[in-house]
C-alpha positions, 0 to 999 in steps of 0.5 A, spaced: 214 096 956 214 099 963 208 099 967 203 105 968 203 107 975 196 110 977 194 114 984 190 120 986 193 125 983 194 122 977 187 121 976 186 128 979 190 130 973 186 125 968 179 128 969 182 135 968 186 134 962 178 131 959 174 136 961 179 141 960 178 138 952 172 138 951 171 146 954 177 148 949 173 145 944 166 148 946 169 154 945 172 154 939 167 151 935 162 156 939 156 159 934 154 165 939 157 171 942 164 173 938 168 168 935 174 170 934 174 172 943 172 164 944 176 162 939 183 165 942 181 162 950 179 156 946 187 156 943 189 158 951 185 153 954 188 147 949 195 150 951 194 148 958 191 142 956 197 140 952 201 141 958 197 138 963 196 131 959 203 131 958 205 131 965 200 125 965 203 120 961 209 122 963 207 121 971 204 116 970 209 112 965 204 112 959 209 117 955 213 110 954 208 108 948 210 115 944 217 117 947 218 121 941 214 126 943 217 128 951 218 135 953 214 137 946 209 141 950 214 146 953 215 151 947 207 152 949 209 156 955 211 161 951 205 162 948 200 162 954 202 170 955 200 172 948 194 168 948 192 171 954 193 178 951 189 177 944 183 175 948 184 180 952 185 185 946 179 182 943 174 182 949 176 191 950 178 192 942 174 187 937 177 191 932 184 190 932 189 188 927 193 182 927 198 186 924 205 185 927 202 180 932 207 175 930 213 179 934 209 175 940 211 169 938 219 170 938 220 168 944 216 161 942 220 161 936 227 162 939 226 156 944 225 151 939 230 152 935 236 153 941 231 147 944 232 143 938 238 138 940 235 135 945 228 134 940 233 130 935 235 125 942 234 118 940 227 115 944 231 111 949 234 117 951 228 122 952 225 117 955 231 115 961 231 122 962 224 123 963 224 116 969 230 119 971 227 125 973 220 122 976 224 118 980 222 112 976 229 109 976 236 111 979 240 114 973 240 116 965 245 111 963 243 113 956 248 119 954 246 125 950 248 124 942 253 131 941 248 135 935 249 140 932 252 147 935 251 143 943 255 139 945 250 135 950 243 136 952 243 142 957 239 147 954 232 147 958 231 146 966 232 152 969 232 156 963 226 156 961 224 157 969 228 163 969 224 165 962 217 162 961 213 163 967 216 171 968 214 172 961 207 169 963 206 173 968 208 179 965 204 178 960 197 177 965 201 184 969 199 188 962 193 185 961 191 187 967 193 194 965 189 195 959 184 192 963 184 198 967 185 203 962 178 200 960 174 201 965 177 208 967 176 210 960 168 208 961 167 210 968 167 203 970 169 199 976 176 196 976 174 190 979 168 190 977 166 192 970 158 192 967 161 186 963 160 179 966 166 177 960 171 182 963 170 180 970 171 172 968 177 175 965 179 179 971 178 172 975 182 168 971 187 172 970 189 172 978 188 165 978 194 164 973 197 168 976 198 165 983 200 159 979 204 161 975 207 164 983 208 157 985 210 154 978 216 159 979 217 158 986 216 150 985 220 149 980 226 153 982 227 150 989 226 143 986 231 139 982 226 134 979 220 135 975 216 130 981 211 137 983 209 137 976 203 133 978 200 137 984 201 143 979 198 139 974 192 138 980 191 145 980 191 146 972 185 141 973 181 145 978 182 151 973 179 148 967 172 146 972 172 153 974 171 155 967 167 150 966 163 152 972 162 160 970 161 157 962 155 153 964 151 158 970 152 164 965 149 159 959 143 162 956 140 154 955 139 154 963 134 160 962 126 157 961 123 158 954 117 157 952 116 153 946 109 156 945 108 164 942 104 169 946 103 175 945 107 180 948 101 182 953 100 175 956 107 173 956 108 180 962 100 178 965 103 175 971 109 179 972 111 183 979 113 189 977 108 195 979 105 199 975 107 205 979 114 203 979 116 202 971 117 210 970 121 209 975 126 203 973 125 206 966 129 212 968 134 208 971 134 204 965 136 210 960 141 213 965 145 207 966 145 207 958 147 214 959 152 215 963 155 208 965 154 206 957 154 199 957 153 199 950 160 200 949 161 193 951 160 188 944 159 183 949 153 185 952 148 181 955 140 181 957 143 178 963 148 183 964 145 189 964 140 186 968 144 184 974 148 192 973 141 194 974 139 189 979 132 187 975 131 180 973 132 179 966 123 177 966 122 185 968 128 188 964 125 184 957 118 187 959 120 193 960 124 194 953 118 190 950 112 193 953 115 201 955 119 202 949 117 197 944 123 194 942 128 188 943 134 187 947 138 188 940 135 193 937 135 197 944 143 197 944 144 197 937 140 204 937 145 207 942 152 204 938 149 207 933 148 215 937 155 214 939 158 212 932 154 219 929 157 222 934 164 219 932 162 220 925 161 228 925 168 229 929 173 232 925 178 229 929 176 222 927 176 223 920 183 219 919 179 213 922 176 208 918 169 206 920 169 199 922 174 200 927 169 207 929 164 202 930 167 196 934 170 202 939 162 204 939 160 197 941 159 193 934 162 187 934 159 185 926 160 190 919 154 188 917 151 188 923 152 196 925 151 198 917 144 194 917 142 197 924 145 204 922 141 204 916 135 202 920 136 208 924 138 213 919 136 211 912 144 212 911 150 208 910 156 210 915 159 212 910 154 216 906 152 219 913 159 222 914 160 224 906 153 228 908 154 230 914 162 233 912 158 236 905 153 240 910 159 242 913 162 245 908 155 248 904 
């Protein structure tokens, strides 16, 4: 059995490669916000790690006691892209479709097929080559066996540089794109919309970027797979900014009291002036009005507090004392105004009334049919037929 060759970077690497896997878990078991969004980066994530932890082992020489498994990890590269593109879907479209989501993953699919001879290589071979190239020993003395339409191994290395990582910032390019169609459509700011998620997004997505750019460079200017490992370091680092923005945007860290109060004491001590809640009202129901952050079905207290520069303590006590409502009812209210006005659009008749509501900021079927019905008295679908049949009386 070889040795296990340890140093700073493979410690570097190891830490990420946890860290990265614990977060990839958080997100996709999460209970709160929208679990098909937390999901998709919980797979990205997983992906990355997936990767990173086989740079590890292979660094390091711990892939010795599993060598079946070498280079398994490469078709993920191809999956990286399409992943970033389903979040950022479900972040800008809650309700879209799976529907021919599949063709995303033929270029996966292809590689593993043309990259099957060498998954059919005895161990000793695999393993050699993966010393060979991390400059462990001097050479491979152990031959590739000729399998099925290859005659030798030689499918991989520079094809999949020439492929992956392009296809992956084409992937981050579009997403960037339909990014900004986002933003344009809701008046927003390109590099900096009202959703604190999209900002995140916007930030990672550069971060992989610029990776991606060096992955490239590296891996077309090198003939080994030994600038792997300081890739893998920077991989590490990003796994620690996701961890960094999850935990500050936590809702844990906010200070709750475990004792009720009633809505009078718990305001008594506030900042805000008397003469200046008219004021911050009005600014409050001309945001809703024209930069209409509701449309966001991500939407927080603590982020439409920051695009109205208000703590959350004042906007809460505005919502609750001025308007008598909770943070979910307030949105809710405004989704559901916006969906009446779809439903009453003759040139969205054609459009079912799920997808109306999830454009509309609802990310739950129950969630808008309950708070439309609080709202109106109605079901969507009666409140459609009603208003079509007064149409036409």
């Amino acid at each position: 059995m070889h040795a296990i060759f340890i140093d700073f970077w493979a410690i570097v690497n190891l830490l990420g490669v946890v860290q990265g896997f614990l977060l990839a878990v958080i997100f996709m078991f999460a209970k709160r916000g929208d679990k098909r969004s937390n999901r998709l980066l919980g797979l990205f994530l997983l992906t990355g790690v997936l990767t990173t932890g086989e740079i590890f082992a292979s660094y390091t020489g711990l892939i010795a006691w599993f060598p079946e498994i070498i280079n398994c990890t490469e078709f993920i590269d191809y999956l990286m892209g399409p992943l970033i593109y389903w979040y950022t879907l479900s972040l800008i479209r809650p309700g879209f479709r799976w529907k021919h989501q599949w063709l995303h993953l033929i270029p996966a699919a292809v590689f593993l097929v043309l990259r099957m001879p060498y998954f059919l290589q005895s161990p000793e071979f695999k393993l050699k080559d993966v010393h060979w190239v991390y400059h462990r020993i001097a050479h491979n003395p152990v031959p590739a066996r000729p399998i099925l339409w290859f005659p030798e191994y030689h499918f991989g290395g520079i094809w999949i540089d020439l492929t992956a990582h392009p296809l992956i910032l084409i992937y981050l390019g579009y997403s960037l794109h339909l990014i900004y169609r986002f933003t344009k459509t809701h008046r927003q700011s390109r590099w900096n919309p009202s959703s604190k998620s999209l900002r995140r997004l916007i930030q990672i997505i550069l971060f992989i970027g610029a990776i991606q750019v060096v992955v490239f460079a590296i891996s077309i200017f090198s003939t080994d797979d030994l600038g792997d490992i300081y890739i893998a370091a920077v991989a590490s680092m990003g796994y620690y900014f996701v961890s960094f923005w999850a935990i500050r945007d936590s809702q844990h860290l906010e200070p709750k009291t475990l004792v009720p109060e009633v809505e009078k004491r718990k305001y008594e001590k506030s900042s805000l002036g008397n003469e200046q809640i008219p004021r911050l009202v009005q600014r409050l129901t001309n945001h809703m009005d024209t930069e209409k952050p509701h449309l966001n079905g991500n939407l927080t207290l603590s982020e439409l507090s920051e695009s109205l520069r208000l703590s959350t303590h004042h906007l809460s006590q505005l919502l609750n004392e001025q308007l008598g409502k909770n943070f979910a009812d307030f949105v809710n209210e405004y989704r559901v105004a916006e969906l009446k006005q779809k439903l009453q659009d003759p040139a969205l008749n054609h459009l079912k009334i799920e997808e109306l509501a999830f454009d509309c900021g609802f990310n739950s079927k129950s969630v808008f049919n309950a708070a439309f019905r609080k709202a109106t008295g109605q079901t969507p679908s009666e409140y459609r037929r009603n208003y079509v049949l007064g149409l036409e009386s």
